[in-house]
Each structure stands twice: as structure tokens, then as C-alpha cells.
LUMLUMDREN-2810 file (N, C-alpha, C; in Angstrom, 1 decimal):
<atoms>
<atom><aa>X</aa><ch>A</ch><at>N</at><xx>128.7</xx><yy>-80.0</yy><zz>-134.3</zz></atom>
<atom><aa>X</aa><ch>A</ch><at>CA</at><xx>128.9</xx><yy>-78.6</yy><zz>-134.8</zz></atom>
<atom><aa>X</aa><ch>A</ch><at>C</at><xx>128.6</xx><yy>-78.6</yy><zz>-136.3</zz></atom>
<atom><aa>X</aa><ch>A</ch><at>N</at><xx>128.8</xx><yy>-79.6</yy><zz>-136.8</zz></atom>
<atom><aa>X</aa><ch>A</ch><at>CA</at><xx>128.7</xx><yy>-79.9</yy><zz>-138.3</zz></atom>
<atom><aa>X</aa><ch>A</ch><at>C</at><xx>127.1</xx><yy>-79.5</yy><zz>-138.5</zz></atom>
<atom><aa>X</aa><ch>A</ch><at>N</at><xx>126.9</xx><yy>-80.4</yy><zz>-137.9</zz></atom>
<atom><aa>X</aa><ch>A</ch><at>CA</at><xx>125.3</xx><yy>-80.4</yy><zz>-138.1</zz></atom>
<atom><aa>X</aa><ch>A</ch><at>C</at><xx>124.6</xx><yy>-78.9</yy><zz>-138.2</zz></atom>
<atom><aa>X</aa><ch>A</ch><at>N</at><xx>124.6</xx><yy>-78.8</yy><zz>-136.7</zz></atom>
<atom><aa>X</aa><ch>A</ch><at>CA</at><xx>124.3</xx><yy>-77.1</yy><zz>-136.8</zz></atom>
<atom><aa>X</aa><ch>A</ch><at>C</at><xx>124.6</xx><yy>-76.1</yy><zz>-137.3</zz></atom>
<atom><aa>X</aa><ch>A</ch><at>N</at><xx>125.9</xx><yy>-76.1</yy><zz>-138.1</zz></atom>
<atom><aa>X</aa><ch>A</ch><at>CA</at><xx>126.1</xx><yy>-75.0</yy><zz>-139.2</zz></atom>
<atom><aa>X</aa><ch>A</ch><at>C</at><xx>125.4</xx><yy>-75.7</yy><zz>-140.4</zz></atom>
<atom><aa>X</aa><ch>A</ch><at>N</at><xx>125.4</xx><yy>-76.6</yy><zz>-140.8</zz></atom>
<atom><aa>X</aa><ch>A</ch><at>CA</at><xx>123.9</xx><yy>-77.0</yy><zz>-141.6</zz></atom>
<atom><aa>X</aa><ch>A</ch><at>C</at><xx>122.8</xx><yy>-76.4</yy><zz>-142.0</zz></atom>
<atom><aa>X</aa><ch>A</ch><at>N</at><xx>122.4</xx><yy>-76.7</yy><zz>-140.7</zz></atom>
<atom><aa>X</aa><ch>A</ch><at>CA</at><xx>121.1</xx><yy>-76.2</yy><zz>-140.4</zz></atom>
<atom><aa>X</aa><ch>A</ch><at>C</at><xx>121.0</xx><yy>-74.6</yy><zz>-140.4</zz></atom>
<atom><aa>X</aa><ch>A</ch><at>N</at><xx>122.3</xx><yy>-73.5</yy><zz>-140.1</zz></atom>
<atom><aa>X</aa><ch>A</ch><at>CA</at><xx>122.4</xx><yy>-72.3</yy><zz>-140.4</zz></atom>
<atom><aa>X</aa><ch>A</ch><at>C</at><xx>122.4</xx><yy>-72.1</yy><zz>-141.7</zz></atom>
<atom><aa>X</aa><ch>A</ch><at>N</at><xx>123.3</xx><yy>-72.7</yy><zz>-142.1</zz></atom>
<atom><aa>X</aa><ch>A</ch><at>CA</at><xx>123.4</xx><yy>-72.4</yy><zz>-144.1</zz></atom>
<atom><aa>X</aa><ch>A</ch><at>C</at><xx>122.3</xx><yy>-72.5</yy><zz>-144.4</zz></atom>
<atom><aa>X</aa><ch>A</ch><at>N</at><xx>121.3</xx><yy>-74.1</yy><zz>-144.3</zz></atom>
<atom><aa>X</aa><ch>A</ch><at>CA</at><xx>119.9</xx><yy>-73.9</yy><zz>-144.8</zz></atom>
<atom><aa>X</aa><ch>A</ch><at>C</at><xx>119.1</xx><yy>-73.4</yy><zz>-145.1</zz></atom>
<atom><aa>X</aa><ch>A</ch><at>N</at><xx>118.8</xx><yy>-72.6</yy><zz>-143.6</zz></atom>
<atom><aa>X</aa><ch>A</ch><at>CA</at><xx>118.1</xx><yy>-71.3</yy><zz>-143.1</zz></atom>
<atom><aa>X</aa><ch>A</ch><at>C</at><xx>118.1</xx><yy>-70.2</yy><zz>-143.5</zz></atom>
<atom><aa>X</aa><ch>A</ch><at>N</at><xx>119.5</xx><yy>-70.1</yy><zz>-143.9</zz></atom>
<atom><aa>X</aa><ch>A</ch><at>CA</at><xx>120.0</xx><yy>-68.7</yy><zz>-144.6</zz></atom>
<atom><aa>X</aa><ch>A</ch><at>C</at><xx>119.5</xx><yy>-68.9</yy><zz>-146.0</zz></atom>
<atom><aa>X</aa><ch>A</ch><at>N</at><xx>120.3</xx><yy>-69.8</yy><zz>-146.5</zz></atom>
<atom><aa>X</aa><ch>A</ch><at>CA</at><xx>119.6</xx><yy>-69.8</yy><zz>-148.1</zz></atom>
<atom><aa>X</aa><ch>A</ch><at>C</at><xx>118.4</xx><yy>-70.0</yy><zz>-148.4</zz></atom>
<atom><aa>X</aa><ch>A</ch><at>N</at><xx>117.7</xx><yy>-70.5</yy><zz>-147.7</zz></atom>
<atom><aa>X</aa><ch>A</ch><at>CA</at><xx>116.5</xx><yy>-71.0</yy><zz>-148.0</zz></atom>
<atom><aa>X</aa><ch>A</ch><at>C</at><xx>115.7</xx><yy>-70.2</yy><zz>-147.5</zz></atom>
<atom><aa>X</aa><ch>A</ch><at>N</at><xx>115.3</xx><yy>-69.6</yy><zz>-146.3</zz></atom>
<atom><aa>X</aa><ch>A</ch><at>CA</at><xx>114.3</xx><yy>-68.7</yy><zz>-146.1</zz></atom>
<atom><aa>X</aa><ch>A</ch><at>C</at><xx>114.6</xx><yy>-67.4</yy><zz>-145.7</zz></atom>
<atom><aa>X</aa><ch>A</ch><at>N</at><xx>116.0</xx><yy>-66.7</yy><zz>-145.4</zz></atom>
<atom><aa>X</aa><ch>A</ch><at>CA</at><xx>116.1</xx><yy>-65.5</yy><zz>-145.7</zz></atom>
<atom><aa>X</aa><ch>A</ch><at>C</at><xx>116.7</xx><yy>-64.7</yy><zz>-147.0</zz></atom>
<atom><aa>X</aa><ch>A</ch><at>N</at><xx>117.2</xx><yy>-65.6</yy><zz>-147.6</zz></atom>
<atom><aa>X</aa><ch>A</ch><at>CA</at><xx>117.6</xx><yy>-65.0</yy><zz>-148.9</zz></atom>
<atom><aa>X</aa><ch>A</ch><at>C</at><xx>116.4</xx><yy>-64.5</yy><zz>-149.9</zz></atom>
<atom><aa>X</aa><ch>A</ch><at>N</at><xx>115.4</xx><yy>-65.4</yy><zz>-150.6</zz></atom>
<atom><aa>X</aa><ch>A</ch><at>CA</at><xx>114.4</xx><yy>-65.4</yy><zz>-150.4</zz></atom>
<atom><aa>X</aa><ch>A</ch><at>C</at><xx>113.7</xx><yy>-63.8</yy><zz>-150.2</zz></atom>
<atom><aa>X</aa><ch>A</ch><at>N</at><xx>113.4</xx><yy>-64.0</yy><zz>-148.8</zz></atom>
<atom><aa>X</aa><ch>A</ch><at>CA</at><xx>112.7</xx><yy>-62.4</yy><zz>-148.2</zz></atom>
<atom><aa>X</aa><ch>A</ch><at>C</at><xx>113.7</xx><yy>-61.6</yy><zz>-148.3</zz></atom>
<atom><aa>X</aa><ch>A</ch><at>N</at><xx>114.8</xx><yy>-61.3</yy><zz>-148.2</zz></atom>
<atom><aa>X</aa><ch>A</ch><at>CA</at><xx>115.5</xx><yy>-60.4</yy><zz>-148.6</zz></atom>
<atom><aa>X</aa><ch>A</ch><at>C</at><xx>115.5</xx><yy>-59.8</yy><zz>-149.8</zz></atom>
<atom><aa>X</aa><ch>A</ch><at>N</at><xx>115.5</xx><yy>-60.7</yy><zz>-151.2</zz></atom>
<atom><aa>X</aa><ch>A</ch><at>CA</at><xx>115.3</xx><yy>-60.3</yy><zz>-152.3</zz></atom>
<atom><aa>X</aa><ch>A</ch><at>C</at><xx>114.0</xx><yy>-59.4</yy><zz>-152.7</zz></atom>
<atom><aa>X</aa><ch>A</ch><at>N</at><xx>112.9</xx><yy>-60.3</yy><zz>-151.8</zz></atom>
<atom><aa>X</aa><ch>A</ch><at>CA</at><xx>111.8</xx><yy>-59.5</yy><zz>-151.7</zz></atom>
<atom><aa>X</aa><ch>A</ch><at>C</at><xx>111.4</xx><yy>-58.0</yy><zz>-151.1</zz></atom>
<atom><aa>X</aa><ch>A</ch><at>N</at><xx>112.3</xx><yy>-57.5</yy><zz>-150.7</zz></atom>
<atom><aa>X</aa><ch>A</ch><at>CA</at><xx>112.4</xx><yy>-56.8</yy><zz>-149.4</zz></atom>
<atom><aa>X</aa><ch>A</ch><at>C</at><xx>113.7</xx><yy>-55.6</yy><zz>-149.9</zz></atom>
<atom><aa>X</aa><ch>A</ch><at>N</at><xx>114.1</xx><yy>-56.6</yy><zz>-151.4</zz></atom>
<atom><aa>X</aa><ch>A</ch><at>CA</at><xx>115.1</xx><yy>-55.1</yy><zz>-151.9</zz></atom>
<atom><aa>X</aa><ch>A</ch><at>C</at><xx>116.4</xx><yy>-55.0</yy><zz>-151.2</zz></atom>
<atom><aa>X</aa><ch>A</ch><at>N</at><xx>117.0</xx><yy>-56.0</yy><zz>-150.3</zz></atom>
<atom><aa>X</aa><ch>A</ch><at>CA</at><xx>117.7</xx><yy>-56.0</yy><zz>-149.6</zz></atom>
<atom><aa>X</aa><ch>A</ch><at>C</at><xx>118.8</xx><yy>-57.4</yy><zz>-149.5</zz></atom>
<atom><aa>X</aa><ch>A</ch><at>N</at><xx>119.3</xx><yy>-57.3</yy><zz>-150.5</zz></atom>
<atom><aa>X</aa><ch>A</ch><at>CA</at><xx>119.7</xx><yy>-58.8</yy><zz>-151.3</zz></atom>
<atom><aa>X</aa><ch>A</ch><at>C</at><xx>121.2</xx><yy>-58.5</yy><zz>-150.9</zz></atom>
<atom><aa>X</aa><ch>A</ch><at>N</at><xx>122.0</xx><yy>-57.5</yy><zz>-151.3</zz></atom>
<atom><aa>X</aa><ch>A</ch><at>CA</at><xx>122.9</xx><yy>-57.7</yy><zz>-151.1</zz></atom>
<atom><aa>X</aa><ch>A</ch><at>C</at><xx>123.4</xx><yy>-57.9</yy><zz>-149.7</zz></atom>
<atom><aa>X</aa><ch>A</ch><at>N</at><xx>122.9</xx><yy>-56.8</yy><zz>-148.9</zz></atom>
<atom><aa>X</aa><ch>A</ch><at>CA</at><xx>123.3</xx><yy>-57.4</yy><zz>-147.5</zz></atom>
<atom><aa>X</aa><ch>A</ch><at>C</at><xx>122.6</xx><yy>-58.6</yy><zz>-146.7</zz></atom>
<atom><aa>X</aa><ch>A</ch><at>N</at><xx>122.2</xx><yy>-58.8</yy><zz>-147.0</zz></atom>
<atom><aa>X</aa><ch>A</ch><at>CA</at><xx>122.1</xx><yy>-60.1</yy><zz>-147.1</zz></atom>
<atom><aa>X</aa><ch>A</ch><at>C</at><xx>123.1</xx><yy>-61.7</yy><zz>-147.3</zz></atom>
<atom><aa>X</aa><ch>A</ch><at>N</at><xx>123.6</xx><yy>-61.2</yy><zz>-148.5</zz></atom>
<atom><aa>X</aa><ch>A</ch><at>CA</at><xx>124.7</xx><yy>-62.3</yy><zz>-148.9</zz></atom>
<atom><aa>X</aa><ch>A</ch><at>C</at><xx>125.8</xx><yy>-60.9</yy><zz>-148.4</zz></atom>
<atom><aa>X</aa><ch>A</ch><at>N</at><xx>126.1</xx><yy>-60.5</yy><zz>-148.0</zz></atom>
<atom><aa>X</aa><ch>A</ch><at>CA</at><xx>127.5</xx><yy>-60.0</yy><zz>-147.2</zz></atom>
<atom><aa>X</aa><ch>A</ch><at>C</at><xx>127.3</xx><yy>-61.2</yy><zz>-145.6</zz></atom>
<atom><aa>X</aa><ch>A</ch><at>N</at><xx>125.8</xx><yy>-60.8</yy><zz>-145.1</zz></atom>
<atom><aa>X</aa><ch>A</ch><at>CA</at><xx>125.7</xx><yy>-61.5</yy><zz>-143.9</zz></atom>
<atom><aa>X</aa><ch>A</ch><at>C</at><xx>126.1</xx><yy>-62.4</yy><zz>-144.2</zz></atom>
<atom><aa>X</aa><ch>A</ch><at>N</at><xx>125.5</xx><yy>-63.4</yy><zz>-145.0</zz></atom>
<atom><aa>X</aa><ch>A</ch><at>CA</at><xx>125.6</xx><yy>-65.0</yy><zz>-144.9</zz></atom>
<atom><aa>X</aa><ch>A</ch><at>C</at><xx>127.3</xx><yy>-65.4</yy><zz>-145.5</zz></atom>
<atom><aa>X</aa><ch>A</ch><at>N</at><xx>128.2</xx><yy>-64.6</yy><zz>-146.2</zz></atom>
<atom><aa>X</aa><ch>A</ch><at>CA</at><xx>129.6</xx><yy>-64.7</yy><zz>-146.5</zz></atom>
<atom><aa>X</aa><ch>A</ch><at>C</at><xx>130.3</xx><yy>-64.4</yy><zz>-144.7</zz></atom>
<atom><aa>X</aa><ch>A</ch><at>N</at><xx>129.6</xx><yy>-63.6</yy><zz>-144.1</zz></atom>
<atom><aa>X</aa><ch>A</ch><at>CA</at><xx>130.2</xx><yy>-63.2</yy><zz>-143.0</zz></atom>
<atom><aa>X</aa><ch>A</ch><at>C</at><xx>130.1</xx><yy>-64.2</yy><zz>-141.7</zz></atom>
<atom><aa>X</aa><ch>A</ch><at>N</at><xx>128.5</xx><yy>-64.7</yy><zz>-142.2</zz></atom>
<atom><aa>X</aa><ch>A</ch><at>CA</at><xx>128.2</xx><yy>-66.2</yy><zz>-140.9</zz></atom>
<atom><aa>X</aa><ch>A</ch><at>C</at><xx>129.4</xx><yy>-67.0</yy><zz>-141.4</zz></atom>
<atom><aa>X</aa><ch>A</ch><at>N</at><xx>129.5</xx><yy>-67.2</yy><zz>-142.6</zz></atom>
<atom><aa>X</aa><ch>A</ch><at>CA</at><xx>130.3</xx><yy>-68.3</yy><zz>-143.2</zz></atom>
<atom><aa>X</aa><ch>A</ch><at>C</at><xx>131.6</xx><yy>-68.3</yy><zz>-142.8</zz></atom>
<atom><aa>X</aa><ch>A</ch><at>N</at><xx>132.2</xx><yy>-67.1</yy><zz>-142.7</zz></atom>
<atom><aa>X</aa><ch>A</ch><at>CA</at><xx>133.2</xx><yy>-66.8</yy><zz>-142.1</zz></atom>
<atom><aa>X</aa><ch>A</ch><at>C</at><xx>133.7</xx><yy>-66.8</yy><zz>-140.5</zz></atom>
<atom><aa>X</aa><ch>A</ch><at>N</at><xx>132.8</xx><yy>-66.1</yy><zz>-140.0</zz></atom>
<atom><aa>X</aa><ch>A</ch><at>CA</at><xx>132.5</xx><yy>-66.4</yy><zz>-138.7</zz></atom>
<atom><aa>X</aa><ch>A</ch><at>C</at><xx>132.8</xx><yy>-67.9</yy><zz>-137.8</zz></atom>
<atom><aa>X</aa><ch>A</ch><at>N</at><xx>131.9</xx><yy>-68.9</yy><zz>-138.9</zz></atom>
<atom><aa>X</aa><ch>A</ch><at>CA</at><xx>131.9</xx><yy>-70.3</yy><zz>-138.4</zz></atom>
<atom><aa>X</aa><ch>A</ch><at>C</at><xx>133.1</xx><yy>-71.1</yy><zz>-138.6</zz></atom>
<atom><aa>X</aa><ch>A</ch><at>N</at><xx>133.7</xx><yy>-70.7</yy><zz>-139.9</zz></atom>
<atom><aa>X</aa><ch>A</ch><at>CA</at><xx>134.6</xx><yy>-71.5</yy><zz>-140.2</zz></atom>
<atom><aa>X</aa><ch>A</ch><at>C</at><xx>136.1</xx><yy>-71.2</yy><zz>-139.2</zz></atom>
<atom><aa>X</aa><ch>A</ch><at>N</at><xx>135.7</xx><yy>-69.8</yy><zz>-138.3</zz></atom>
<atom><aa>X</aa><ch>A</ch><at>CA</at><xx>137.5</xx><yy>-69.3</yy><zz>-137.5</zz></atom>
<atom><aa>X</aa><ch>A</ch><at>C</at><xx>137.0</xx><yy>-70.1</yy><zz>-136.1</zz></atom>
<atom><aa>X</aa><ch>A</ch><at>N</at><xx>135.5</xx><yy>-70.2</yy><zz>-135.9</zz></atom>
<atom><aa>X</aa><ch>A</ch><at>CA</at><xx>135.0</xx><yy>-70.8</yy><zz>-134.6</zz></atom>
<atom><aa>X</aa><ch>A</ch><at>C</at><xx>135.4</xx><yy>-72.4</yy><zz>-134.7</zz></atom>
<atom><aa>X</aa><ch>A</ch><at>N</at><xx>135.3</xx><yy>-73.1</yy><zz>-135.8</zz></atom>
<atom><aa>X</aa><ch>A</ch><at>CA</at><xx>135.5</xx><yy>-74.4</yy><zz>-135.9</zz></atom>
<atom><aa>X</aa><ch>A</ch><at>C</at><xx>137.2</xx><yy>-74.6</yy><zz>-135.5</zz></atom>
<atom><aa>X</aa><ch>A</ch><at>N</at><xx>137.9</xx><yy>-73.2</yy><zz>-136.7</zz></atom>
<atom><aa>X</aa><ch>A</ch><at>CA</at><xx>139.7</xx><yy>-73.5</yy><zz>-136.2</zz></atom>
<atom><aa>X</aa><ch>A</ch><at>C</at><xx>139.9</xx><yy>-73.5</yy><zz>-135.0</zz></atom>
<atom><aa>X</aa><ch>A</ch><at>N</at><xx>139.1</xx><yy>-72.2</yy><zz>-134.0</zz></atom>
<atom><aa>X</aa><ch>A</ch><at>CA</at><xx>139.5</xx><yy>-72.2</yy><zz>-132.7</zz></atom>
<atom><aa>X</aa><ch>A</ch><at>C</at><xx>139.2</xx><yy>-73.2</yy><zz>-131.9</zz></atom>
<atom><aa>X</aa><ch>A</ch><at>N</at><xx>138.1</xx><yy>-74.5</yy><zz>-132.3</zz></atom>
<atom><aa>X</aa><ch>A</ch><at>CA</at><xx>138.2</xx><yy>-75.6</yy><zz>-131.1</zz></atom>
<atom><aa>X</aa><ch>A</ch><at>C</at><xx>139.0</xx><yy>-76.9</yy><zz>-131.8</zz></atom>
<atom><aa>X</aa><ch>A</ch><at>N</at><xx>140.2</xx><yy>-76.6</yy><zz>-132.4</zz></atom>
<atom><aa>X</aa><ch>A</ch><at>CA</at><xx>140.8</xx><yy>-77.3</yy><zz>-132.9</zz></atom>
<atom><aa>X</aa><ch>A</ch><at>C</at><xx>141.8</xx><yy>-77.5</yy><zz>-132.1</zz></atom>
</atoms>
């Protein structure tokens, strides 16, 4: 699971953040990726 949220953060920062800035659409953007981040971290509590 580690891995794969990884590989999500990556992705996020690296190639949508990126086109979003380009695209004038920066902020939601980083609401999304505070929201994946959040998202993943209640999914990790829950298979605890």
C-alpha cells in the first residue's frame, strides 16, 4: 500500500500539478491532492 500511494503522490506532483498551473487551475488542484492525501491516510487507519 505504501508503494502505491507513492506512486499516487508522484503522479500528482509531478505531472498534474504541472498542467494544472498551466491550465490556470492550480488551486484545485492542490485542494485535490491535500484531499487524496487525506483520503489515503483514513484508508491506511481503517486496515489497521
Amino acid at each position: 500500500m505504501a508503494i502505491f500511494s507513492g506512486f499516487m503522490v508522484f503522479i500528482s506532483v509531478d505531472e498534474l500539478l504541472p498542467s494544472a498551473r498551466e491550465y490556470s487551475q492550480s488551486h484545485l488542484a492542490v485542494y485535490g491532492l491535500i484531499r487524496e492525501m487525506i483520503v489515503m491516510a483514513l484508508s491506511f487507519i481503517g486496515f489497521m
